[in-house]
DOMAR-936064 format. One record per atom (N, C-alpha, C): x, z, y; atom name; residue number from 1. Coordinates in Angstrom, 3 decimals. Example, Ala and Ser with C-alpha at 12.3 -4.5 7.8 and 13.67 -1.06 7.14 Angstrom:
// DOMAR-936064
        px        pz        py  tiza  voza
    13.190     7.800    -5.690     N     1
    12.300     7.800    -4.500    CA     1
    13.200     7.800    -3.300     C     1
    12.850     7.080    -2.250     N     2
    13.670     7.140    -1.060    CA     2
    12.900     7.870     0.030     C     2
// end
This chain:
// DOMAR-936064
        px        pz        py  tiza  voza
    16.080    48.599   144.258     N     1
    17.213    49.472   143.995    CA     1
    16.747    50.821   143.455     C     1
    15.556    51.462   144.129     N     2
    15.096    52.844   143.321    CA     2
    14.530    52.714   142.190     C     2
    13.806    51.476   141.623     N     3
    13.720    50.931   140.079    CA     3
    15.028    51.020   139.336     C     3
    16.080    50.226   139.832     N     4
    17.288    50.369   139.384    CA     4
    18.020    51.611   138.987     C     4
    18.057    52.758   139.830     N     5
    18.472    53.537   139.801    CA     5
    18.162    54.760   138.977     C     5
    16.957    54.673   138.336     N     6
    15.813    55.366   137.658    CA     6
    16.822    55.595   136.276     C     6
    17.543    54.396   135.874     N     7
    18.197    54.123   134.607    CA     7
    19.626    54.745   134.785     C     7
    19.312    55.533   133.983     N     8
    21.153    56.406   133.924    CA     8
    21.996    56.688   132.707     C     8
    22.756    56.898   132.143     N     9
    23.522    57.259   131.123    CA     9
    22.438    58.351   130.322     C     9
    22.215    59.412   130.893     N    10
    20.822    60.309   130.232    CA    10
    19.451    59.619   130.024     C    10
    19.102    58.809   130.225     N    11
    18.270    57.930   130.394    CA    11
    18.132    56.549   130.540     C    11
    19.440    56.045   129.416     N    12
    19.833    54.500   129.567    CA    12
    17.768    53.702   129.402     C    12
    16.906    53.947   128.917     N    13
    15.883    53.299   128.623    CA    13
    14.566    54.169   129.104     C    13
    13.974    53.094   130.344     N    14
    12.494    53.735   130.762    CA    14
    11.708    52.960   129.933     C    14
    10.573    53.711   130.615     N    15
     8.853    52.399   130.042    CA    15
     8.793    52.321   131.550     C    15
     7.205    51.628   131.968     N    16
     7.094    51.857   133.235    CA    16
     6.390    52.252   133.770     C    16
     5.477    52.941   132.747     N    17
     5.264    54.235   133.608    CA    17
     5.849    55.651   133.864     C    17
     7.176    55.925   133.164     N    18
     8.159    56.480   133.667    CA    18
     8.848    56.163   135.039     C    18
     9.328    55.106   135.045     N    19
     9.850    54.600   136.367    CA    19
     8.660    54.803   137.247     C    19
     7.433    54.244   137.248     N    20
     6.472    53.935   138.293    CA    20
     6.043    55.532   139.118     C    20
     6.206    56.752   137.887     N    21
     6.403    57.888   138.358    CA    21
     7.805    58.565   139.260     C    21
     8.672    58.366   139.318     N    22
    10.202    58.580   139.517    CA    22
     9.686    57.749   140.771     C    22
     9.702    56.904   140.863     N    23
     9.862    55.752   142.206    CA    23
     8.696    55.754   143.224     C    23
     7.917    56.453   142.575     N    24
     6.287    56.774   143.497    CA    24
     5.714    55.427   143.895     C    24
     5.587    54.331   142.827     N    25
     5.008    53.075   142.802    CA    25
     4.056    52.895   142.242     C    25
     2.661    52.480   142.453     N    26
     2.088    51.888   141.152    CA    26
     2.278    50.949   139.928     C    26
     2.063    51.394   138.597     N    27
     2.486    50.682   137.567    CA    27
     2.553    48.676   137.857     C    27
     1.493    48.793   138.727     N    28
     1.717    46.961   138.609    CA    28
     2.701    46.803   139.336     C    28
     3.326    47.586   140.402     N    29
     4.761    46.829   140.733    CA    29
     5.503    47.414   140.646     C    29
     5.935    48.130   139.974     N    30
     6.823    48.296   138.602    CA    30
     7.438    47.436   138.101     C    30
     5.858    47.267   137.706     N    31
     5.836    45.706   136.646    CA    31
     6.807    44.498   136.834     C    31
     5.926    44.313   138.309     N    32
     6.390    42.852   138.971    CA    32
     7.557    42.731   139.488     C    32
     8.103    44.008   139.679     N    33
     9.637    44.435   139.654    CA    33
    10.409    44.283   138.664     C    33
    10.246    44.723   137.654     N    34
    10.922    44.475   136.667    CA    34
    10.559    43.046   135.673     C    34
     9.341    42.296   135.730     N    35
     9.286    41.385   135.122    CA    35
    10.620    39.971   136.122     C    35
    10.586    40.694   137.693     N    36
    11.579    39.593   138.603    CA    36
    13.050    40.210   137.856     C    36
    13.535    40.888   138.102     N    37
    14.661    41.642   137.156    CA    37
    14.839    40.833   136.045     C    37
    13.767    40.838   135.219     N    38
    13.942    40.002   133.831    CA    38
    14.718    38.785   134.133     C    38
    13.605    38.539   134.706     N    39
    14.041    36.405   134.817    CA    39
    15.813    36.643   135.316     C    39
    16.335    37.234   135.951     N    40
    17.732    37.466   136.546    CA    40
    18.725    38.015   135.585     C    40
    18.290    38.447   133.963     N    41
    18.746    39.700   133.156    CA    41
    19.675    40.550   133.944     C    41
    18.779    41.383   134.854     N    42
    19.683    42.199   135.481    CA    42
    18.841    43.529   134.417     C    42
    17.514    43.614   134.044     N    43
    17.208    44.164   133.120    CA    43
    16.630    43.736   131.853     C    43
    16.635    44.225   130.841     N    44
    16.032    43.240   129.692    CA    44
    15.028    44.040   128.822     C    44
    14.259    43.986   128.171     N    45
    12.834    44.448   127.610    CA    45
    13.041    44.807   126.253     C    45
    13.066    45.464   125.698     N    46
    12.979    45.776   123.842    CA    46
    11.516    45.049   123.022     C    46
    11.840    44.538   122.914     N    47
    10.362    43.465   121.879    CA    47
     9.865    44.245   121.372     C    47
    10.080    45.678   120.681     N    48
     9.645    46.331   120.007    CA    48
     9.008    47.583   120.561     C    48
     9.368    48.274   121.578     N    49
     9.105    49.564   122.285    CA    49
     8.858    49.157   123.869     C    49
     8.814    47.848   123.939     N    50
     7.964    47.616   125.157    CA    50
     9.058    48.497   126.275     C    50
    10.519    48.922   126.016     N    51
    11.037    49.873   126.999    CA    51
    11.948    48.825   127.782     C    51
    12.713    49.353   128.955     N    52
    13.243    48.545   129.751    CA    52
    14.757    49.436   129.708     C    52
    15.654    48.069   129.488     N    53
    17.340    49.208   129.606    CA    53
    18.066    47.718   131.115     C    53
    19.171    48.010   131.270     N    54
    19.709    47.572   132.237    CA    54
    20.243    46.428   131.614     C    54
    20.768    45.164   131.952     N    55
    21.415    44.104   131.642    CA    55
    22.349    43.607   131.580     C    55
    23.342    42.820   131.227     N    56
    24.429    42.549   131.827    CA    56
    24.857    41.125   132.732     C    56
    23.647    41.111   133.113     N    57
    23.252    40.030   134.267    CA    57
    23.626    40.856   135.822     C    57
    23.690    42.088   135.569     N    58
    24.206    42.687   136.544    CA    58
    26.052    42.307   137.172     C    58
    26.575    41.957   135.908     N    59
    27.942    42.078   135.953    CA    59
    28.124    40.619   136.887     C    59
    26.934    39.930   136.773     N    60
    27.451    38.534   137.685    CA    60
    27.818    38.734   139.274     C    60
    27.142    40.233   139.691     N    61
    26.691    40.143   141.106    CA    61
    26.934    41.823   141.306     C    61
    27.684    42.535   140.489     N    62
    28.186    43.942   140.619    CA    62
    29.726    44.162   140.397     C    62
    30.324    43.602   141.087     N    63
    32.075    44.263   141.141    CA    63
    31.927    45.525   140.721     C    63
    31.276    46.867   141.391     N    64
    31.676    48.190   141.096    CA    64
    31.497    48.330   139.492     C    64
    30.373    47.209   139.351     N    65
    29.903    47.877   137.147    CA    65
    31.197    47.066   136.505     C    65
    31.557    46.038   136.831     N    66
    33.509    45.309   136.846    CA    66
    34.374    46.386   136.555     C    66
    34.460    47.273   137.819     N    67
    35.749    48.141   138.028    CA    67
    35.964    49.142   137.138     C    67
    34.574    49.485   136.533     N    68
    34.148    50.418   135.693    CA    68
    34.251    50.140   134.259     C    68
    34.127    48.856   133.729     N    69
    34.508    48.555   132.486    CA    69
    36.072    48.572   131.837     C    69
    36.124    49.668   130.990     N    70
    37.397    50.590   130.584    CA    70
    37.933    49.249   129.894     C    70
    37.627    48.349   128.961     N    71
    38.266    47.109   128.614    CA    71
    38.680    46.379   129.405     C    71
    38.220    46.337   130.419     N    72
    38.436    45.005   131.494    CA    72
    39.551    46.161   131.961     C    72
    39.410    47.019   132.543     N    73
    40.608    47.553   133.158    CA    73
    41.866    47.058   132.218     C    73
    41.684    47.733   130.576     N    74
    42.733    47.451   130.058    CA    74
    43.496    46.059   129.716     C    74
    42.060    45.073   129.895     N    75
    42.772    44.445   129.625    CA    75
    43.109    43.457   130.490     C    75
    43.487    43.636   131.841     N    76
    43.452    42.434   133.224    CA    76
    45.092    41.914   133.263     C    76
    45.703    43.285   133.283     N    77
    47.437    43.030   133.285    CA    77
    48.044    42.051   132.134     C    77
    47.503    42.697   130.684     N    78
    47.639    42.025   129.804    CA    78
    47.112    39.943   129.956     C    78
    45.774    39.644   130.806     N    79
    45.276    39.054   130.723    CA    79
    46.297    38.170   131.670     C    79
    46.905    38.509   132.996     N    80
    47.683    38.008   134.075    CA    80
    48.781    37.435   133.105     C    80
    49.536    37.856   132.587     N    81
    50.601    38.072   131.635    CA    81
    50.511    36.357   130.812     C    81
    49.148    37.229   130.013     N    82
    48.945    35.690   129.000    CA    82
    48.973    34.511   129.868     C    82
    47.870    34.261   131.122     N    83
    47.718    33.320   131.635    CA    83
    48.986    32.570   132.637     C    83
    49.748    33.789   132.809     N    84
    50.894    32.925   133.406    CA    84
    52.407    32.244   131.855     C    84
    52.135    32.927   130.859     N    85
    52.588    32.292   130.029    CA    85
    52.171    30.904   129.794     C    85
    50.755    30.840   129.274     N    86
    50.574    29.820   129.075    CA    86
    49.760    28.641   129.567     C    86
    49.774    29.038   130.913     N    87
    49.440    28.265   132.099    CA    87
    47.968    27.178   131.927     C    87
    47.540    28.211   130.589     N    88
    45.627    28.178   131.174    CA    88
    44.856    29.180   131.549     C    88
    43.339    28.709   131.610     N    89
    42.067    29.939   132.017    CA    89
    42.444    30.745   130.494     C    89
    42.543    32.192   130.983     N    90
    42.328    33.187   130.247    CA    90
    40.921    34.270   130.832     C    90
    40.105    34.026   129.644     N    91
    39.054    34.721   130.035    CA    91
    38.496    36.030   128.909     C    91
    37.843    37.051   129.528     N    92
    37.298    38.208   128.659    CA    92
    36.016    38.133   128.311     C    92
    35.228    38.628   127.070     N    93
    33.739    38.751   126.895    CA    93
    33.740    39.965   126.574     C    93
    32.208    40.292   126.884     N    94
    31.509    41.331   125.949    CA    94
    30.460    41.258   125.510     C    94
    29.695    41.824   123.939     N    95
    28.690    41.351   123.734    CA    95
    27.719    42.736   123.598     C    95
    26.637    41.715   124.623     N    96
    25.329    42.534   124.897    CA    96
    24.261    42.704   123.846     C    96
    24.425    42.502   122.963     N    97
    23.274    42.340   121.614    CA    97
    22.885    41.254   121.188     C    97
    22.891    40.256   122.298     N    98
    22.581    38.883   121.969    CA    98
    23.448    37.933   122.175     C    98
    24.410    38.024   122.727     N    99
    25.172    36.890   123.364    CA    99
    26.678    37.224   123.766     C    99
    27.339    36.285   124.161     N   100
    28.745    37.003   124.320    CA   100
    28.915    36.766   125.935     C   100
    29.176    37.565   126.844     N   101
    29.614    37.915   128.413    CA   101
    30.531    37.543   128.970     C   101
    30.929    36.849   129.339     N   102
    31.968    37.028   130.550    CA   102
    32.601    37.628   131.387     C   102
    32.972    38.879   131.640     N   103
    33.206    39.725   132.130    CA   103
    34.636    39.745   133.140     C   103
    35.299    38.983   133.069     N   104
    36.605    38.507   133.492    CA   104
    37.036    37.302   133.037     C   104
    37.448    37.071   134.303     N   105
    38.543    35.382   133.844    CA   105
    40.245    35.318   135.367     C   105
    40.835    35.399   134.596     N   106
    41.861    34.294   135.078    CA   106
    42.467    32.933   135.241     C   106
    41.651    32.297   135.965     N   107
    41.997    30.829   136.055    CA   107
    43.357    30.219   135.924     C   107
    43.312    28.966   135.374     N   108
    44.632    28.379   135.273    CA   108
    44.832    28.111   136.790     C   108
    46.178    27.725   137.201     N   109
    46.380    26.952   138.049    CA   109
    46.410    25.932   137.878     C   109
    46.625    25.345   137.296     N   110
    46.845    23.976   137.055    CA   110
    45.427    22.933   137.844     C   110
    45.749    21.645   137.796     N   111
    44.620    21.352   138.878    CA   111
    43.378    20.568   138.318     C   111
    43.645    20.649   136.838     N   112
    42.572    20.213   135.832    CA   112
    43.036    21.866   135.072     C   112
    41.480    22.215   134.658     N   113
    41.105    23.052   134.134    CA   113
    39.525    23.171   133.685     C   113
    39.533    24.793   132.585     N   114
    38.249    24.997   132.400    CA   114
    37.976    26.260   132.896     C   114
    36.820    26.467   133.629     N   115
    36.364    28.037   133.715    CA   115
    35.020    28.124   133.804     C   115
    34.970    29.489   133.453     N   116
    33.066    29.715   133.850    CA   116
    32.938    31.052   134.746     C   116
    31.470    30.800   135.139     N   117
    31.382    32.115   136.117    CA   117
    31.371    33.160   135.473     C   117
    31.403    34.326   136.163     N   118
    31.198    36.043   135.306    CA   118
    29.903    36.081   135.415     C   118
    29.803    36.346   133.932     N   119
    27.909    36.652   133.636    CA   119
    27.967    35.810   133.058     C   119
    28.681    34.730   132.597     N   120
    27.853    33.374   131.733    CA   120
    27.915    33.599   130.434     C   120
    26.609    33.491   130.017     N   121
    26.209    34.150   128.661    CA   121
    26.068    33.107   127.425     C   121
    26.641    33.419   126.128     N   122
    27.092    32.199   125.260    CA   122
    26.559    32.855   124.069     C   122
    25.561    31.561   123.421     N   123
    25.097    31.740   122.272    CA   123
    24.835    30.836   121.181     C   123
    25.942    29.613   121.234     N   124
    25.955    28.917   120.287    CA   124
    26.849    29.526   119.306     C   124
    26.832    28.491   117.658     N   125
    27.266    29.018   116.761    CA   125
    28.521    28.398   116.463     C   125
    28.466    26.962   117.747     N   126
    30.284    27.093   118.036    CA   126
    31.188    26.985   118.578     C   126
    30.809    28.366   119.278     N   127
    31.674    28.870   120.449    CA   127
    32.235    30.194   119.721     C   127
    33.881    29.764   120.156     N   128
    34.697    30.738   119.745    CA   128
    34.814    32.124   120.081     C   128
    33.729    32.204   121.558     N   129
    33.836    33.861   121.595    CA   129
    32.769    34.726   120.032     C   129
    31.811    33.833   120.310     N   130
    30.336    34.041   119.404    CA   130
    31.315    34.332   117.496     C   130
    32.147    33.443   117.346     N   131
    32.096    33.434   116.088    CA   131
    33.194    34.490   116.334     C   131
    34.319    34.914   116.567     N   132
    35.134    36.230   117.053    CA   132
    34.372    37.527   116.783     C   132
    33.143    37.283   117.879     N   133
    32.510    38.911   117.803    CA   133
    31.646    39.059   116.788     C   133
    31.063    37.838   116.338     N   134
    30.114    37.748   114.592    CA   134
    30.819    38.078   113.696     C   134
    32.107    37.481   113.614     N   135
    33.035    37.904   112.463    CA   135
    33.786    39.032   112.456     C   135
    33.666    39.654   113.218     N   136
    34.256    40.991   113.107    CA   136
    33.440    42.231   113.287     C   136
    31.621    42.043   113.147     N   137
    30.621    43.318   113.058    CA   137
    30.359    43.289   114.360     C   137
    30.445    42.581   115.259     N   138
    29.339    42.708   116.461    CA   138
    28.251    43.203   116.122     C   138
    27.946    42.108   115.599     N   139
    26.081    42.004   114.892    CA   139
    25.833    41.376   113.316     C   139
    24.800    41.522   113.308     N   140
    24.528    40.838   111.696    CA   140
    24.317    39.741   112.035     C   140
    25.112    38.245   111.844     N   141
    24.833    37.052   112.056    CA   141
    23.829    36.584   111.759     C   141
    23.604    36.896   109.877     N   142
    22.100    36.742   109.296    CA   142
    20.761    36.651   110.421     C   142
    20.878    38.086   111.188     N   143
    20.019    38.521   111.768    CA   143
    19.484    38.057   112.693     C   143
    20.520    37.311   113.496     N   144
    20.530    36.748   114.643    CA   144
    20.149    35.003   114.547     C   144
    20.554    34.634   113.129     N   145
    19.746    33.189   112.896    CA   145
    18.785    32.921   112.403     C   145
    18.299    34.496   111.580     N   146
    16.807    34.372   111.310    CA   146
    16.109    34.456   112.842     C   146
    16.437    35.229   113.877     N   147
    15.570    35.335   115.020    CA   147
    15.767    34.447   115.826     C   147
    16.573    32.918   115.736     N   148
    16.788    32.551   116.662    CA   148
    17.384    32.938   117.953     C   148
    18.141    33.357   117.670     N   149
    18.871    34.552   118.889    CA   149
    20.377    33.507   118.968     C   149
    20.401    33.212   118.262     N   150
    21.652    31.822   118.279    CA   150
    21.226    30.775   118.467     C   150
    22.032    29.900   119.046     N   151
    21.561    28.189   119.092    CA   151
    22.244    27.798   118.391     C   151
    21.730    27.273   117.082     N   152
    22.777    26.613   116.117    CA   152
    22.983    25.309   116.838     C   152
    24.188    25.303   116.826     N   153
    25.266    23.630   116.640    CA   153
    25.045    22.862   116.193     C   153
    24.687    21.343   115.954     N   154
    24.633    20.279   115.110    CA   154
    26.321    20.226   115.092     C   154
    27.361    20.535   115.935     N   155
    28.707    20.886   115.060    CA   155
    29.107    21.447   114.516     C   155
    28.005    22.650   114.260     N   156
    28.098    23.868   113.580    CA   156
    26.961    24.674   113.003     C   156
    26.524    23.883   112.279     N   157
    25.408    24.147   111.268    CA   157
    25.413    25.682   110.772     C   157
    24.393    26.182   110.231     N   158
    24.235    27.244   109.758    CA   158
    25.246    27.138   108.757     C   158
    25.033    26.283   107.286     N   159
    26.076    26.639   106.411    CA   159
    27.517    26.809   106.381     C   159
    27.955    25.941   107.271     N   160
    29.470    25.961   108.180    CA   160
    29.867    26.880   108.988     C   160
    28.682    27.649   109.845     N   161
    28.984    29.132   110.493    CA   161
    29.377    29.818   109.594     C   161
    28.813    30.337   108.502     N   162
    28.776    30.995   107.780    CA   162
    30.604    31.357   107.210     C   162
    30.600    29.665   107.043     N   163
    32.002    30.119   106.437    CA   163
    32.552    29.891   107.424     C   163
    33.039    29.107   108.337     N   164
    33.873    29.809   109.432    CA   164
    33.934    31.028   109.893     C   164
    32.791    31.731   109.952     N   165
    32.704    33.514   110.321    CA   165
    34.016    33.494   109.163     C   165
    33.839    33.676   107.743     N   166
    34.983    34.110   106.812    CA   166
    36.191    33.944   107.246     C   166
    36.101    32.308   107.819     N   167
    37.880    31.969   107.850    CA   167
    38.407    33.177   109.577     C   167
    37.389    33.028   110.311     N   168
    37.922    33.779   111.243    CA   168
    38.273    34.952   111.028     C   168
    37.736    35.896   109.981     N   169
    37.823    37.192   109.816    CA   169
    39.236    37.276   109.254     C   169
    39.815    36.176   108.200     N   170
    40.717    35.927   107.489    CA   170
    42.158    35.905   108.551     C   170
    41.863    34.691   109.243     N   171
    42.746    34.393   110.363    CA   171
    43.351    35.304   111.860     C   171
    41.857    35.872   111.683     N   172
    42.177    36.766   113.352    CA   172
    42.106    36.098   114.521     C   172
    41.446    34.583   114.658     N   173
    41.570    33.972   115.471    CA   173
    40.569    32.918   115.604     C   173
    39.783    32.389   116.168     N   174
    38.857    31.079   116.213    CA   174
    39.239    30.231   117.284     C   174
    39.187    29.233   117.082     N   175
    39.263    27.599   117.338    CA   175
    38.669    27.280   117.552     C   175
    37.468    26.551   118.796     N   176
    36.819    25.714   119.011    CA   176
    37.460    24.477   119.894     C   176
    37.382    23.083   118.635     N   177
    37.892    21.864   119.978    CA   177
    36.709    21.290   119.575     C   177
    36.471    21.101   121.173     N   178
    35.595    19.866   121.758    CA   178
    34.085    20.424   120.587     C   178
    34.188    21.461   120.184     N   179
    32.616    21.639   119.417    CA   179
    31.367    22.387   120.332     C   179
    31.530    22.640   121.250     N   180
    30.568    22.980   122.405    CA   180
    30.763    22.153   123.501     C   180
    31.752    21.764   124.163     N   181
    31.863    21.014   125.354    CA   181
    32.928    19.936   124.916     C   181
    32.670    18.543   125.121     N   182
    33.716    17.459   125.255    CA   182
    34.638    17.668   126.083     C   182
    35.908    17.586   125.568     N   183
    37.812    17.594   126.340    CA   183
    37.802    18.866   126.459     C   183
    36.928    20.152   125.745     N   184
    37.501    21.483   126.224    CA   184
    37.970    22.299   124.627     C   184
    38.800    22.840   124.666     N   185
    39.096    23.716   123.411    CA   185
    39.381    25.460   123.757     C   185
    38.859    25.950   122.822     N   186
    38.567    27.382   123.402    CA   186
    39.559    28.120   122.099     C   186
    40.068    29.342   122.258     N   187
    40.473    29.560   121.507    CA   187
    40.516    31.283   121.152     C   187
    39.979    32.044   121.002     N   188
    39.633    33.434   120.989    CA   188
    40.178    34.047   119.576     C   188
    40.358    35.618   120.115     N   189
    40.490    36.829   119.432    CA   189
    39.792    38.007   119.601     C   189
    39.706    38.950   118.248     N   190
    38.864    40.224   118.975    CA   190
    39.708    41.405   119.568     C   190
    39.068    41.912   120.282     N   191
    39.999    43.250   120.703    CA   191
    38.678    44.593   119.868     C   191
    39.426    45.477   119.983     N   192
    38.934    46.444   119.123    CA   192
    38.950    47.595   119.658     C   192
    38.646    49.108   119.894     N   193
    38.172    50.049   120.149    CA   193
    39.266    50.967   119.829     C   193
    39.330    51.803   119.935     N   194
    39.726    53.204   119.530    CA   194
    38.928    53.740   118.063     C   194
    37.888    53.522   117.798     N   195
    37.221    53.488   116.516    CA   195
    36.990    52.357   115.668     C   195
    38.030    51.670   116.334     N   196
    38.115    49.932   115.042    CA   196
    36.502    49.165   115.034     C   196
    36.074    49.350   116.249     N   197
    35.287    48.535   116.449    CA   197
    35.451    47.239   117.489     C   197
    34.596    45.556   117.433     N   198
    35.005    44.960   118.402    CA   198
    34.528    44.952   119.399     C   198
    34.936    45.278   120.081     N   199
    34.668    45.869   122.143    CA   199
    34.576    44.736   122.735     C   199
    35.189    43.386   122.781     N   200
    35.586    42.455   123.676    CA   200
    36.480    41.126   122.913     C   200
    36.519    40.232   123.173     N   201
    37.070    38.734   122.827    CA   201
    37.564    38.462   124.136     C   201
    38.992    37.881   123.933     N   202
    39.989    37.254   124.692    CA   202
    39.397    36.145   124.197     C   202
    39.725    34.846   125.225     N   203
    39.565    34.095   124.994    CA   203
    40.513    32.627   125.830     C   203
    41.633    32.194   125.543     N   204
    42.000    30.976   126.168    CA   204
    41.298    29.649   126.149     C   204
    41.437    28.953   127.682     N   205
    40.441    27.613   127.535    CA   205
    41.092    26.750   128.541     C   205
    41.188    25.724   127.627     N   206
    42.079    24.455   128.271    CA   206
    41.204    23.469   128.318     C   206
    41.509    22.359   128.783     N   207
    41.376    21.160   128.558    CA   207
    42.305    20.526   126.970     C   207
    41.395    19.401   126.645     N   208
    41.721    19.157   124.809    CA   208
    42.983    18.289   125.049     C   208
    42.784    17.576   126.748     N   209
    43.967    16.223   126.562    CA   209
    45.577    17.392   126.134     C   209
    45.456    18.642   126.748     N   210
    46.927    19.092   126.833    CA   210
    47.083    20.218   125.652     C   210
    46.308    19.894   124.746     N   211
    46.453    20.928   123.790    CA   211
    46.188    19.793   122.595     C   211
    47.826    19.593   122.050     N   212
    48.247    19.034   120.287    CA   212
    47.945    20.173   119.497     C   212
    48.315    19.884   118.274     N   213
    47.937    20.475   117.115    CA   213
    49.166    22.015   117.425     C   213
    50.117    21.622   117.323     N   214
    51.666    22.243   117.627    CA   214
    51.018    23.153   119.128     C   214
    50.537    22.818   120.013     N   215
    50.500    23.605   120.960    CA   215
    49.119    24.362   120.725     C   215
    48.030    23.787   119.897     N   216
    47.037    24.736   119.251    CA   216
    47.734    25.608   119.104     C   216
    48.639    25.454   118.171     N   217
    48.796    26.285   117.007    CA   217
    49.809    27.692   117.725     C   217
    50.501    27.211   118.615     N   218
    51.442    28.484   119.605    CA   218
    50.274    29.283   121.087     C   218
    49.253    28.400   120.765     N   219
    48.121    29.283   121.729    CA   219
    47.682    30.224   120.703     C   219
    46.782    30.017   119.664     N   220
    46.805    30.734   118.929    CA   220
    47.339    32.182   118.680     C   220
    48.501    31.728   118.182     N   221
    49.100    32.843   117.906    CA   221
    49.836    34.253   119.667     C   221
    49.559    33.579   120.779     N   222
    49.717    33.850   121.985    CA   222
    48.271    34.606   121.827     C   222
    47.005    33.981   122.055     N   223
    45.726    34.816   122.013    CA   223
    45.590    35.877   120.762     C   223
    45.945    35.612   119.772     N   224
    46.145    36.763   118.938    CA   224
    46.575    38.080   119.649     C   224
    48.047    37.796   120.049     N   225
    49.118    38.926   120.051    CA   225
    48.390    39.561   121.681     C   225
    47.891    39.164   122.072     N   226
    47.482    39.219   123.644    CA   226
    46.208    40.876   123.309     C   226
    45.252    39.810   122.488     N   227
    44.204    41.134   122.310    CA   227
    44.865    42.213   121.443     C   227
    45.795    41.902   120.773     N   228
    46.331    43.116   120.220    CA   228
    46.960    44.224   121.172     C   228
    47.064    43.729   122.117     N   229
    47.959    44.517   123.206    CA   229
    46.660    45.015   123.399     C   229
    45.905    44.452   124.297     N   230
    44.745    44.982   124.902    CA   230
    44.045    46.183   123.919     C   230
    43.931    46.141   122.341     N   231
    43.356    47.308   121.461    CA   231
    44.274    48.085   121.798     C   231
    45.722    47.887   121.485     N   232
    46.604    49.203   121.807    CA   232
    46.354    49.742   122.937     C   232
    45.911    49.387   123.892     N   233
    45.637    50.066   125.024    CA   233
    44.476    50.702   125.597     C   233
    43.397    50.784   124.296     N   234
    42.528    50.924   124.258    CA   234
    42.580    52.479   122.777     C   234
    43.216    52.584   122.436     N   235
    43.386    53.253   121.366    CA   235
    43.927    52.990   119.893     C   235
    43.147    51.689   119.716     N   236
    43.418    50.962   118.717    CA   236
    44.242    50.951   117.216     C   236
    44.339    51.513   116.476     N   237
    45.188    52.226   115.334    CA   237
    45.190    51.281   114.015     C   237
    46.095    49.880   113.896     N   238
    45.638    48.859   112.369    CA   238
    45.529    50.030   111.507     C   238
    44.768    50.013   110.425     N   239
    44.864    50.445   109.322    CA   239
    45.939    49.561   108.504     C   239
    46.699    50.429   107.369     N   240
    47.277    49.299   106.870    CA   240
    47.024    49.895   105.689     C   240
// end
């Protein structure tokens, strides 16, 4: 915890022999501190500067860093709302540089369903949170499939990401059936910032038996209008 704590808003990124000074430890367990941290991504390492920043492996096993996320606040009511409309898992992401988060979910009731835990981190190329926050300037997709930082899809090949990123940007909305998990269809939007950036992906997730084309197509447009609420409440201003 005094490793942990070393890392602050003034100081989002140590080395370790910064920390090992602050914490009155020797550098090797530091080390061995933070290399156990790793394996957990409660902290994660810069490849390049050898520095250490905090993770969002934390969010699996920290309610208070939860309560604190200004999106998730905004967008939980909104999220209750959707999910009792349309009587599936409505879930939230955020993306950490590499991957897209989990950060909230509202489970369906219903007694077949899909959900995942908070913290579960997604990096295929076709999963609808991933192509949401790619297509709208998360990150440089390029970037991320030259480094292997994505798991490409054999349902979703590099050349087919590519243009699906387009159609999503086009649409405002991504679709995944049954292209990451068999009988599940996911269906996401971005939410956006106060500076028209994307902050977070809504995301609805059913089972495929109860979702037709016709009821795709009215989820859809339900997860659309949903994160739009959530930007307005966030600041959010369309340009037109």
């Amino acid at each position: 915890m005094a490793v942990l704590r070393t890392f602050t808003p003034e100081s989002p990124s140590r080395g370790v022999t910064e920390i090992a000074a602050e914490v009155g430890l020797h550098k090797s367990s530091v080390s061995r501190i933070l290399a156990a941290l790793e394996r957990e991504e409660v902290v994660e390492q810069d490849s390049e500067t050898r520095r250490f920043r905090l993770g969002l492996g934390l969010i699996a096993v920290a309610g208070p860093l939860l309560a604190d996320l200004d999106v998730r606040r905004a967008a939980h009511p909104v999220m209750l709302e959707l999910a009792e409309q349309v009587g599936e898992t409505v879930a939230l992401s955020v993306w950490d540089g590499r991957a897209a988060v989990t950060v909230e979910q509202i489970p369906s009731s219903a007694h077949v369903k899909h959900t995942s835990a908070l913290g579960s981190r997604y990096y295929s190329t076709a999963d609808s949170t991933i192509q949401s926050f790619l297509a709208h300037g998360a990150a440089d997709p390029q970037v991320l499939l030259d480094s292997t930082a994505l798991e490409v899809s054999p349902a979703m090949p590099r050349g087919d990401f590519m243009v699906r990123l387009s159609e999503v940007r086009s649409r405002g909305v991504s679709v995944n059936r049954a292209e990451t998990a068999a009988h599940e269809v996911g269906i996401s939007a971005p939410v956006f910032d106060h500076t028209g950036a994307v902050t977070a992906v809504l995301l609805i997730a059913a089972p495929s038996y109860r979702i037709d084309n016709e009821v795709c197509h009215r989820l859809e447009g339900e997860c659309r209008r949903s994160a739009e609420q959530i930007s307005a409440r966030l600041g959010y201003v369309e340009s037109r």
